[in-house]
TILOTOR-83387 format. One record per residue (C-alpha): residue in one letter; x, y, z. Coordinates in pm, whole numbers, padded with zeros to 5 digits, always signed. Layout:
<nodes>
aXYZ/...
</nodes>
This chain:
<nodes>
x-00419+06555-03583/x-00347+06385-03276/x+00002+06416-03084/x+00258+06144-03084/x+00238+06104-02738/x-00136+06050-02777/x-00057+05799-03014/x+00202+05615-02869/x-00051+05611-02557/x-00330+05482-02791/x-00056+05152-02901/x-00010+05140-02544/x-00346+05070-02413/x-00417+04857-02796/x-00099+04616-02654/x-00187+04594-02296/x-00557+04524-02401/x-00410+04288-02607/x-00122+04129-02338/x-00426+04100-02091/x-00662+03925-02269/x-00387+03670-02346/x-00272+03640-01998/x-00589+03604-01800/x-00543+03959-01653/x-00190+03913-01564/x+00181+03865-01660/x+00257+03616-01351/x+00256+03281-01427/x+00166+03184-01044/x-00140+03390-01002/x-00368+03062-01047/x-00374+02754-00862/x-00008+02592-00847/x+00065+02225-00721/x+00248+02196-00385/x+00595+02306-00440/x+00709+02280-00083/x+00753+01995+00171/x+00655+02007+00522/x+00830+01859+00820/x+00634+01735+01103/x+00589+01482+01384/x+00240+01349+01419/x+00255+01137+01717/x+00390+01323+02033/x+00290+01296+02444/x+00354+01520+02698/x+00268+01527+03073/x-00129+01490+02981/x-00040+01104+02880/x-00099+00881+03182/x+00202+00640+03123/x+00439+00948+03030/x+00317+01104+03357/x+00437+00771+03494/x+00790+00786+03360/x+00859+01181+03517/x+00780+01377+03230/x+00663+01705+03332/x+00634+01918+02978/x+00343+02024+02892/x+00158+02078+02543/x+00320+02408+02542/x+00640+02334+02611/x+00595+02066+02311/x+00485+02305+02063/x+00755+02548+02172/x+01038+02359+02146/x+00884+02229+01777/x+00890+02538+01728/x+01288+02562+01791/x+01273+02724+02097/x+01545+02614+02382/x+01317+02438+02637/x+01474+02224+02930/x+01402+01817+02955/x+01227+01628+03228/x+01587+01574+03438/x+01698+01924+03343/x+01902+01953+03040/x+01888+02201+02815/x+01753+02044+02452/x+01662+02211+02123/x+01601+02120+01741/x+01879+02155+01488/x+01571+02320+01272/x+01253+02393+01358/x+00929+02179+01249/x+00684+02263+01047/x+00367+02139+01194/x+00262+01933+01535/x+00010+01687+01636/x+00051+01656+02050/x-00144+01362+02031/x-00182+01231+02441/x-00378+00967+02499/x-00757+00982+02504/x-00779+00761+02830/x-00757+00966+03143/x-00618+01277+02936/x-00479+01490+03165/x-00617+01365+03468/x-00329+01172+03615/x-00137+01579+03692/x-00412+01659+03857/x-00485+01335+04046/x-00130+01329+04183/x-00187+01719+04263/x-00538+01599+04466/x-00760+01741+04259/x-01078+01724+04461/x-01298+01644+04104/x-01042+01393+04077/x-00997+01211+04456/x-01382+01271+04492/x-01410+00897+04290/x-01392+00617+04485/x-01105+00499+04249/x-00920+00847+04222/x-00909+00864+04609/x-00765+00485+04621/x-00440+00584+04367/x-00420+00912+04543/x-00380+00723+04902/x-00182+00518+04727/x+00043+00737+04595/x+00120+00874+04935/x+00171+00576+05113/x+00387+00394+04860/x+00476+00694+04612/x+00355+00772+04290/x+00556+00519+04077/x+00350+00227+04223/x+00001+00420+04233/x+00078+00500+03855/x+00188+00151+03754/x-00121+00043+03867/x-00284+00296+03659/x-00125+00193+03368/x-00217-00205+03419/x-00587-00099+03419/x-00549+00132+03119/x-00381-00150+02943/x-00708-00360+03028/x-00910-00078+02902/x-01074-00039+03255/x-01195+00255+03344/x-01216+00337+03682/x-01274+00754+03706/x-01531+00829+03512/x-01562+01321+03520/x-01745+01405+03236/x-01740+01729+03319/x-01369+01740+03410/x-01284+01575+03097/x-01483+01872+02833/x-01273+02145+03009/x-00975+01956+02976/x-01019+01898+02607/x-01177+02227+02574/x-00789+02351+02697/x-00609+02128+02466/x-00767+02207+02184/x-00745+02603+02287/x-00361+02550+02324/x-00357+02404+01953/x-00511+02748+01879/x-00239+02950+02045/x+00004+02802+01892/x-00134+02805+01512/x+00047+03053+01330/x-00094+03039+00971/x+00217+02989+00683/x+00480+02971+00951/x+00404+02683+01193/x+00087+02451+01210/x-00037+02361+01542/x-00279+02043+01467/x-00496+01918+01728/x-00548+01553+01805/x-00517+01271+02032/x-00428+00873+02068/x-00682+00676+02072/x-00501+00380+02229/x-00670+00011+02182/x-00543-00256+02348/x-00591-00620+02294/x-00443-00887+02530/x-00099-00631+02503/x-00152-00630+02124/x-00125-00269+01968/x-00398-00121+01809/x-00362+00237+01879/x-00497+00591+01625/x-00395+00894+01627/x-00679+01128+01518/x-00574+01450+01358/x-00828+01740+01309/x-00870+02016+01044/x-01022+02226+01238/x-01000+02465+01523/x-01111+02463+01866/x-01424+02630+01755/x-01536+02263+01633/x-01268+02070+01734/x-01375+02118+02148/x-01785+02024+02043/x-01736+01652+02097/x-01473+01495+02397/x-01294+01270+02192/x-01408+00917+02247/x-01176+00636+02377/x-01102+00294+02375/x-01273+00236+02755/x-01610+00247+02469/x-01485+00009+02272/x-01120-00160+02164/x-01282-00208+01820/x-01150+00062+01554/x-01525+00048+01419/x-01616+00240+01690/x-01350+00539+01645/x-01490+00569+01321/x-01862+00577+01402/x-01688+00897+01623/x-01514+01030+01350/x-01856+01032+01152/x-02060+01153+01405/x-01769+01441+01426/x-01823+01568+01052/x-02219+01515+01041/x-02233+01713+01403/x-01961+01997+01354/x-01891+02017+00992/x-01602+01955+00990/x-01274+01736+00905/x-01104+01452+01081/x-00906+01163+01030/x-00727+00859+01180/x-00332+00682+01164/x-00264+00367+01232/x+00055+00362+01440/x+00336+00118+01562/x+00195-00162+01355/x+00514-00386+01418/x+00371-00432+01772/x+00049-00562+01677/x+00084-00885+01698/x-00051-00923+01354/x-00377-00747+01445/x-00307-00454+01266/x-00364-00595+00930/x-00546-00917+00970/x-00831-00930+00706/x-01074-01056+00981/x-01325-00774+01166/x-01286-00776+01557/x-01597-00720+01703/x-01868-00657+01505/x-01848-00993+01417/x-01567-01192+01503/x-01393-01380+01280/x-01611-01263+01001/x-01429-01155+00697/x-01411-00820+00565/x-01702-00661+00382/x-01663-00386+00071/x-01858-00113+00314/x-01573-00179+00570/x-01323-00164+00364/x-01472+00144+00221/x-01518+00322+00596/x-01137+00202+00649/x-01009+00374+00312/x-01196+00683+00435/x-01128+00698+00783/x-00768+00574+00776/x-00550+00724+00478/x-00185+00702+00637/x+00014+00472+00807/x+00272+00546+00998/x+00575+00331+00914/x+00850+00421+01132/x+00846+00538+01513/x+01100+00517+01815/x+00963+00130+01871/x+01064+00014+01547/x+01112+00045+01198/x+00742-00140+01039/x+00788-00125+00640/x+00914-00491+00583/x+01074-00776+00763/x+01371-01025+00622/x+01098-01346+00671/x+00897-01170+00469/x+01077-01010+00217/x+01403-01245+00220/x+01569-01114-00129/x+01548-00734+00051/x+01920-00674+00138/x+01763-00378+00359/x+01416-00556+00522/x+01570-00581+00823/x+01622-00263+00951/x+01564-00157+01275/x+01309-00484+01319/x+01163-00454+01667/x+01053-00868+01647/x+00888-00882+02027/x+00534-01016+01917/x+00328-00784+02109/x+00377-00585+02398/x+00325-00840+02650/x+00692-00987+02589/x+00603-01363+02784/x+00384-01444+02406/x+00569-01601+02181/x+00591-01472+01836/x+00423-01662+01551/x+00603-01600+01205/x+00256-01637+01045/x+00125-01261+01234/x+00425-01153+01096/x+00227-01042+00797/x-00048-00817+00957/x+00218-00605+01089/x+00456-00491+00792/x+00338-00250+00593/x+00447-00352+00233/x+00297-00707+00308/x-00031-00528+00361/x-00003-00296+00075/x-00021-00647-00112/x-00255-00811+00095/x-00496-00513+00008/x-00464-00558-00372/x-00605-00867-00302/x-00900-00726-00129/x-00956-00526-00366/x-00965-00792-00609/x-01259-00998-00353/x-01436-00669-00267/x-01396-00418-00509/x-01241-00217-00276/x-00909-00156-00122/x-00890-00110+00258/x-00549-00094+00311/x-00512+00195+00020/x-00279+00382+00266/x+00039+00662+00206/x+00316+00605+00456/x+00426+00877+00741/x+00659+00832+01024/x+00634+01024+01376/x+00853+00988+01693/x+00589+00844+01914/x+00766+01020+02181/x+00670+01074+02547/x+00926+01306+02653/x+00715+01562+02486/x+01000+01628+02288/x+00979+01581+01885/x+01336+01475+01840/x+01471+01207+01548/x+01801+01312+01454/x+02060+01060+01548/x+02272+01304+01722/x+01962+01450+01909/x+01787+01154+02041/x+01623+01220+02394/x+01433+00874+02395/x+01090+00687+02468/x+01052+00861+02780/x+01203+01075+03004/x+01398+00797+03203/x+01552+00705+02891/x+01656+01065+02821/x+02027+01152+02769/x+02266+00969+03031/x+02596+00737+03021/x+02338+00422+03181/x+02040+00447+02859/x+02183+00251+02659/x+02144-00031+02885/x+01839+00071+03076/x+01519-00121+03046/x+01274+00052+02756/x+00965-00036+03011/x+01214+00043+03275/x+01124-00220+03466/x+01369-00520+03461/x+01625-00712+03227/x+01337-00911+03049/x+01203-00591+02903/x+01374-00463+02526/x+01715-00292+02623/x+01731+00091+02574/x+02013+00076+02305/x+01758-00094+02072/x+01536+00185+02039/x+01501+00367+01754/x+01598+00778+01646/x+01296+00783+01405/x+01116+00895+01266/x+00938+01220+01116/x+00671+01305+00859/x+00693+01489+00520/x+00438+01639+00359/x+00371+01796-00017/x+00143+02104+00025/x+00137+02438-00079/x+00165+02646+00217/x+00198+02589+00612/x-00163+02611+00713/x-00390+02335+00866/x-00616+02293+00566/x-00314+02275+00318/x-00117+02022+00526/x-00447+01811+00618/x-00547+01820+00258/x-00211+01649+00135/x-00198+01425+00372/x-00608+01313+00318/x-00469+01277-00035/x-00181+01061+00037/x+00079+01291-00073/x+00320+01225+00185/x+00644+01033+00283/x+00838+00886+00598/x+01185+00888+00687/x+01372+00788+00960/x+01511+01079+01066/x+01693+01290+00804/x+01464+01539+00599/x+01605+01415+00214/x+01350+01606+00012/x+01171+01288-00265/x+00937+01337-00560/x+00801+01063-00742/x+00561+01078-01058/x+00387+00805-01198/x+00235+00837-01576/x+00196+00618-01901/x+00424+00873-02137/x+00750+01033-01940/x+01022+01047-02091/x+01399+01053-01936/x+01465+01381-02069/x+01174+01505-01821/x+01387+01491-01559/x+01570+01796-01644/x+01292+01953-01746/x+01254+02330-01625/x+00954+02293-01501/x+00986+01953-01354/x+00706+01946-01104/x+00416+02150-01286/x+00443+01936-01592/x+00477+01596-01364/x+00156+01711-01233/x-00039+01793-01575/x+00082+01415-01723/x+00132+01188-01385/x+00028+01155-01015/x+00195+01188-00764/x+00277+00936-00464/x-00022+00843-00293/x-00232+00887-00599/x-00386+00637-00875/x-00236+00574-01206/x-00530+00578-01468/x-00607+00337-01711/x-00323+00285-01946/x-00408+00494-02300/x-00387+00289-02647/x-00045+00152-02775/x+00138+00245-02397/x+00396+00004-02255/x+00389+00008-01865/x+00421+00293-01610/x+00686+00522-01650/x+00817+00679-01290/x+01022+00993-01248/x+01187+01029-00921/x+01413+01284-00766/x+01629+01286-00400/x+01777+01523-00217/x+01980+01483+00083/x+01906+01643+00373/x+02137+01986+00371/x+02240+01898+00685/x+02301+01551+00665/x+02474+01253+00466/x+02474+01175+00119/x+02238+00951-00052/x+02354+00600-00152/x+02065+00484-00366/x+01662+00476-00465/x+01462+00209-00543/x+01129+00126-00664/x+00928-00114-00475/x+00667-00300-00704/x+00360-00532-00534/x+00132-00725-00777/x-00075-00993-00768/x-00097-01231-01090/x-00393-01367-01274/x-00346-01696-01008/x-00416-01435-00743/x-00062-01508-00595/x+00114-01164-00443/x+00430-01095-00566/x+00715-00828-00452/x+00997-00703-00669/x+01313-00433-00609/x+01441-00233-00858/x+01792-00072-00761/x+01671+00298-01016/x+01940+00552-00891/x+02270+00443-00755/x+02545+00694-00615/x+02944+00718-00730/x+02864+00562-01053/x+02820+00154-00954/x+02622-00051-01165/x+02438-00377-01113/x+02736-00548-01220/x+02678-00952-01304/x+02486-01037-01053/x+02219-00731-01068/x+02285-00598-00750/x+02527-00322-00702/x+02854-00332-00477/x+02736-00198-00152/x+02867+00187-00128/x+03070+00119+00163/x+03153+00322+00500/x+03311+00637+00640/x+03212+00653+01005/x+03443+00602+01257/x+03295+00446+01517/x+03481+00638+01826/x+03431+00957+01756/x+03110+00925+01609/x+03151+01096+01314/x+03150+01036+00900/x+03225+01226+00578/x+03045+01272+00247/x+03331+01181+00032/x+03115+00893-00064/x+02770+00845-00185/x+02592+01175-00390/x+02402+01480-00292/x+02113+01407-00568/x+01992+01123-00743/x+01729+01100-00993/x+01587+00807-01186/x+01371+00742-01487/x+01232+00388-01502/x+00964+00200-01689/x+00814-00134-01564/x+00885-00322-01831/x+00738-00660-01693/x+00373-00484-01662/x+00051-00668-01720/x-00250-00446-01824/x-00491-00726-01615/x-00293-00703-01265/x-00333-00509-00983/x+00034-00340-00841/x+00190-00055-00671/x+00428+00096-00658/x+00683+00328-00396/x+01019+00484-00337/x+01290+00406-00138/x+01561+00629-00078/x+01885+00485+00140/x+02154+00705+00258/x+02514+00644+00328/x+02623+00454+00671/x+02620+00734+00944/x+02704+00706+01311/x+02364+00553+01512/x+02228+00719+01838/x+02448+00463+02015/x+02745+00568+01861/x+02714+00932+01973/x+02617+00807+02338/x+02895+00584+02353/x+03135+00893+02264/x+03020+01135+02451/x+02959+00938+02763/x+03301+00766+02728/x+03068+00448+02787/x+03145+00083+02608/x+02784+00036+02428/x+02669-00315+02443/x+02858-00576+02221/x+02485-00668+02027/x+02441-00285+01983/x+02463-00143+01622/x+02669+00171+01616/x+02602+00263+01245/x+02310+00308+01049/x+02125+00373+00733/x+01876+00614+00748/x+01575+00620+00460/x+01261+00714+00346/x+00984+00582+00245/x+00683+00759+00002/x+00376+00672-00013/x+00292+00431-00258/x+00131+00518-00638/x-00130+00222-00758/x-00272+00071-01039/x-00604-00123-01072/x-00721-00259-01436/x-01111-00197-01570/x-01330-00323-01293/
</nodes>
């Protein structure tokens, strides 16, 4: 007869037999692959000393120096004051400009590989006869007419072979991402056209191939025949963002090719290359807010927010209210359902990011931490009214530019692949500044009750998409899309005042139609008679540049079913979440430079965000 202990040890090993083979070989529930349960904070779009034009302006940090103080490391500014994050960022894409990178330190520094050129030794003299301001602004007229002069082939592989290697240094895997990447910066008669390119990889691949410019070409066509050649030649992974399309001059999202046929129309394999190549957009930068405009969208209470309405960057064109279209992003968002309805294919299928677009080589969007477009617009009591281009009165005043904005990102961890991967897959949002954490799920069969369920995310996942993603086709007997959203305030910020739900469709006409839907209001309002909600009104005090959160709410969450969907039309569908008024950059210059800001000057503001969109296409 056996012993009790041998047969309670027998029902032991019987049980756990029995517990593993119902468990896949383990109790935890997170052992297999989970959905991203994290977001990441970032700023894709940063210059430092290696930029010609920041060179221009003073700056003197350097990539490291930008990656340490993302990091939240104390670092000092260009005119010596001591700066640092309230938090640290998750990720960072120094992205200076492919033209001349790095070569205007050492040409000032007379670099003999540099002063050797016939054109290098001209600045240089130059620079010595009538200083470096005038040599530089010279520079900086030719790079704007994509002329280049200094052509060091050699020079310019070790200097992106030491970019990309100070990436690498700073690429701590799960605690901060280090991304390399650079501007590719395209400029048409003034009109913006600029990519930032953001690789997967390390240097390893990354420094195989000098990045290619816009002296080749000004045509986006030819990045992407780089980016191509990139993966077929290295193996490995690359994209491109669209930046600053507000200042575009309605190139940005014309439906009309620019050199490879001008004037020609688009075709379904460019719109396919342009899907591939280009998956975000980034919405919101320090020149301007780029998500709608009140011409455009004139029953948006909020379109006009932050509208930098210049035309192009050569300020002496007039602005046409027809380009006003190829520069907003929700107007191309529609404009692409309708190209996908012609071609099959959509080419402006894009998820939304912002980025500071910096050149102080410091990432900084907070309000109350705003060190400016460049480093002569950094911190002092005359910004406010200093030229942006820092040149003379008929250039855009310093008090109108913008604290904005930053990039979020849904992955699940802090690596390069996980953060590339979300963002190749759209799942990503802007805001303006603030880091409010939004989830949105689209699906044919949520319920209300799923917003409080306990595993909100994980079963989102298993029945919905997420933003960026592709609602499928609509099962037998469903109504229209159901969409579950959720908002947090930034913990160290204001309140939230509402979330909407932005719908684009385009009817069976082929006319392109916008609609907002007020989903989650704060402090209980309702859309009252008129079916827009009181606004939530205002705490700051101007002055003292400061607010409270006695108004507005912490969280909001929304359930809400399009209940005016047609099966046969193409739409989509994003969030917008608006916080309460909060003292602008201006307000907290004004206060604590004891300076009047200018009477045209907002001193309040709204912060948002913005996530990228979730579409639907019916049976081809």
């Amino acid at each position: 007869m056996r012993s009790v202990s041998s047969v309670a040890a027998t029902l032991c090993s019987f049980v756990a037999l029995a517990v593993s083979a119902d468990s896949h070989d383990t109790y935890s529930p997170y052992t297999e692959d989970a959905p991203p349960q994290r977001v990441f904070w970032g700023d894709t779009h940063l210059h430092t000393t290696n930029s010609p034009d920041a060179y221009l302006f003073g700056v003197r940090l350097s990539p490291d120096d930008a990656f340490d103080f993302a990091k939240g490391k104390r670092v000092t500014a260009t005119h010596g004051l001591p700066v640092r994050l309230e938090r640290p960022l998750d990720f960072l894409v120094v992205s200076d400009h492919a033209e001349y990178l790095g070569l205007v330190p050492r040409l000032f520094a007379g670099d003999k590989k540099v002063t050797e050129t016939e054109y290098g030794a001209s600045l240089y003299e130059s620079a010595q006869r009538d200083g470096q301001m005038e040599a530089a602004m010279r520079l900086v007229v030719d790079l704007a007419n994509n002329r280049e002069e200094m052509k060091l082939p050699g020079l310019a592989v070790s200097i992106w072979e030491e970019v990309a290697a100070t990436a690498d240094r700073h690429d701590d895997p799960g605690v901060f991402t280090a991304f390399i990447g650079y501007e590719w910066t395209s400029m048409i008669k003034g009109n913006n056209l600029h990519r930032i390119v953001v690789y997967r990889d390390g240097a390893d691949r990354a420094a195989r191939l000098v990045p290619v410019s816009s002296f080749e070409s000004v045509d986006p066509e030819n990045l992407w025949d780089f980016l191509e050649e990139y993966e077929d030649t290295t193996g490995g992974d690359i994209f491109a963002i669209p930046h600053n399309p507000n200042l575009s001059n309605g190139m940005m999202f014309q439906t009309r090719r620019i050199e490879r046929g001008i004037g020609r129309r688009f075709t379904r394999e460019y719109a396919e290359r342009r899907a591939r190549w280009e998956p975000l957009v980034e919405v919101t930068q320090i020149k301007g807010d780029s998500e709608a405009h009140p011409l455009l969208s004139p029953n948006d209470e909020f379109a006009d927010f932050e509208t930098w309405d210049h035309g192009n960057l050569d300020l002496s064109q007039d602005k046409q209210d027809s380009m006003l279209a190829g520069e907003y992003v929700r107007e191309a968002l529609k404009t692409g359902l309708d190209q996908e309805r012609r071609l099959g294919v959509n080419p402006f299928q894009f998820g939304l990011i912002g980025s500071t677009d910096s050149h102080t080589g410091l990432a900084t969007a907070r309000e109350d931490n705003f060190w400016g477009k460049h480093s002569l617009l950094e911190p002092d009591a005359d910004r406010l009214v200093t030229p942006v281009g820092g040149v003379d009165e008929k250039h855009i005043p310093g008090w109108q530019q913008v604290a904005s904005g930053l990039a979020a990102v849904w992955a699940t961890e802090n690596t390069r692949a996980a953060i590339f991967d979300a963002m190749e897959r759209r799942e990503t949002y802007a805001t303006t500044g603030p880091r409010m954490t939004v989830r949105v799920f689209g699906g044919w069969d949520f319920e209300e009750s799923d917003l409080a369920g306990s595993d909100f995310a994980r079963d989102a996942y298993a029945r919905g998409v997420p933003m960026g993603g592709e609602l499928p086709l609509p099962p037998q007997g469903a109504s229209g899309p159901r969409f579950l959203v959720k908002a947090l305030r930034d913990p160290a910020g204001a309140n939230l005042d509402r979330v909407q739900i932005i719908k684009g469709w385009q009817d069976g006409a082929g006319k392109l139609h916008e609609k907002i839907f007020d989903v989650g209001l704060s402090d209980g309002r309702g859309l009252g008679a008129t079916g827009r909600p009181t606004l939530v009104g205002s705490t700051v005090d101007v002055p003292t540049a400061t607010y409270t959160n006695t108004i507005g709410d912490p969280v909001l969450e929304a359930w809400w079913e399009d209940r005016d969907f047609d099966p046969t039309q193409r739409a989509f569908y994003y969030v917008r979440v608006i916080q309460i008024p909060t003292p602008r950059w201006t307000a907290y210059d004004a206060a604590r430079f004891g300076v009047p800001a200018p009477e045209e000057s907002p001193m309040t503001v709204q912060d948002r965000a913005y996530t990228s969109p979730i579409w639907y296409s019916p049976p081809r």
